[in-house]
N, C-alpha and C positions, 0 to 999 in steps of 0.2 A: 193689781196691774191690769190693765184694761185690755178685751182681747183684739177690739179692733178700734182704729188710729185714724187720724184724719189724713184723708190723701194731700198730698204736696201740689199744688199748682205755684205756675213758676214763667218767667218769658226765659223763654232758650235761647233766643235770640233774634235779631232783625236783621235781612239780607235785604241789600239795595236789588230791585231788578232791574228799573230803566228810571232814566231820569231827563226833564225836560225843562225847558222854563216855564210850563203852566202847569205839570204832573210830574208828581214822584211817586213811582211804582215799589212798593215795598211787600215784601213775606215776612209775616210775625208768625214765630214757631213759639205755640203757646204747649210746655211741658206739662204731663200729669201722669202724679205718682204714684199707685195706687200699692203698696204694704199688705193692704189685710189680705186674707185667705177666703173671701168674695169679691166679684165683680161690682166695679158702680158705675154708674150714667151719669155723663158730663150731660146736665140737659142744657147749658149753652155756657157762652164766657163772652159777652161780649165788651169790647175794651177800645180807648181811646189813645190813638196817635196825637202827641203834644210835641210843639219847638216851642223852646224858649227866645224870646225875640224881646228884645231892652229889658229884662228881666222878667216878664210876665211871660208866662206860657201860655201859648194857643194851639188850640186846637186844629187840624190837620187833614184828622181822617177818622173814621170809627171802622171798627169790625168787630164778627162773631163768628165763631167756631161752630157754632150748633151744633148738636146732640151727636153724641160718642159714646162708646162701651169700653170702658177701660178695665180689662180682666183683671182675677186676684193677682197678686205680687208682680205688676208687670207697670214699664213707663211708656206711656204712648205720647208721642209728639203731632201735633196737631198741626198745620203750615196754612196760614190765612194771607192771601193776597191782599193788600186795600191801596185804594189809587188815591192819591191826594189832589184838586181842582181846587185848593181855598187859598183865598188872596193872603192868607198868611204864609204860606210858599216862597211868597216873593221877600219877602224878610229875611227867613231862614235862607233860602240860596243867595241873598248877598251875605250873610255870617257867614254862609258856607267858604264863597269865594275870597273872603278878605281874612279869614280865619283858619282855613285848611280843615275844616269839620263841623259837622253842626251835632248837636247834641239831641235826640228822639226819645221822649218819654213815653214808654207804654204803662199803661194802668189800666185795669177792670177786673171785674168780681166774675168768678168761676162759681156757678151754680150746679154742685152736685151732689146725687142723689145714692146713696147706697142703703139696702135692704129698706127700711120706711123711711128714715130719715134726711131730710134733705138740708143743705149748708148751703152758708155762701162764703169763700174766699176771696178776697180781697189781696192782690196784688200789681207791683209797679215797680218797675227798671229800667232804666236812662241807658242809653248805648251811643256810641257814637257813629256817626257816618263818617268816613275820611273819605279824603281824595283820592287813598289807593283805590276805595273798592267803586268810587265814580272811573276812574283811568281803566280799572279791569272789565267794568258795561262798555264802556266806549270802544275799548282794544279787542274785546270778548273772550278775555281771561277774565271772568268771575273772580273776585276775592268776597267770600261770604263771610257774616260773623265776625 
């Protein structure tokens, strides 16, 4: 039985924070597990915002979390702003509008490092945006996640 395990990276989740016709404001809480009974170093995670638009997905937005200390047996949540400006926007907010939500794929590799050893995980989870949590930026009742 092995005494130390690979840490869990994971998306926590996506909160809309403001939304426009030319930029969508979003927070990616990118989660990390970390089990063993030493500390390790997120030395970054950087990951890509995708809408799917007539089937094919485009890309949106990118971010990274850069470099973290994640202690022994503890989860640390990481919360990464990224603004979206790409003329694939304009796709997804008409799915949005004639659909009641669009659908946001985060994906990217978590590069971390514990005692010598350095990994990379690869992770990616779809989440939806509805129209409650656009109503709750507008109203300024946040509905998150």
């Amino acid at each position: 039985m092995p005494i130390l395990s690979d840490p869990v990276v994971s998306l926590e989740g996506v909160s809309l924070r403001k939304v426009s016709l030319s930029t969508l404001d979003l927070e990616v809480a990118i989660r990390v597990e970390n089990n063993n009974p030493v500390g390790v170093t997120l030395m970054e995670c950087p990951f890509r915002v995708l809408c799917k638009k007539e089937g094919n997905y485009r890309q949106i937005a990118m971010g990274n979390t850069g470099s973290a200390k994640i202690p022994a047996h503890s989860v640390t949540v990481l919360n990464v702003p990224v603004i979206s400006h790409n003329a694939a926007l304009t796709g997804a907010l008409v799915s949005f509008v004639t659909g009641g939500s669009i659908e946001v794929t985060i994906e990217g590799n978590a590069v971390v490092k514990f005692l010598m050893v350095t990994k990379t995980f690869p992770f990616a989870r779809t989440v939806p945006i509805t129209v409650a949590q656009v109503a709750g930026i507008v109203t300024g009742q946040k509905k998150d996640r």
